[in-house]
C-alpha positions, 0 to 999 in steps of 0.5 A: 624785367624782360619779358614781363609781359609774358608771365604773371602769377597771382598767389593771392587769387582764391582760384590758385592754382586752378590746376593742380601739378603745375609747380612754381611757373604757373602763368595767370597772364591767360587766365581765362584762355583766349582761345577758348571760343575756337571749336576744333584749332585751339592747340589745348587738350579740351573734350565736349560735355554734354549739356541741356543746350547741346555740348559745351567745351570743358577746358578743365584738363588744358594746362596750355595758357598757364605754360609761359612758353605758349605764350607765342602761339596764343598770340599766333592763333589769335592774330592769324 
């Protein structure tokens, strides 16, 4: 299969899908995205909630990771 190590959906997870409107090409490969720990450069549509230890990134709203075209720039990012 080419490319299958680009793409994985996990239907069975009682998470899915974790974001609604997705449609069938829902990619779990990143399920908890790797990019999460860059402040400002992850590319990923993030705001800051404000916690009891100062503000934490909310990724709820990013639908990036679980897109299989970006896989290539999550692998750039991680790697540059």
């Amino acid at each position: 299969m080419k490319n299958s190590h680009r793409f994985f959906k996990n239907t069975d997870c009682q998470y899915f899908p974790c974001h609604d409107g997705m449609g069938d090409n829902f990619n779990c490969l990143f399920c908890f995205c790797p990019l999460y720990l860059m402040e400002e450069n992850c590319g990923g549509n993030f705001t800051y909630i404000e916690t009891q230890n100062g503000k934490t990134k909310d990724c709820t709203n990013c639908k990036l990771p679980h897109i299989p075209e970006y896989y290539d720039d999550i692998i750039k990012k991680l790697f540059s």
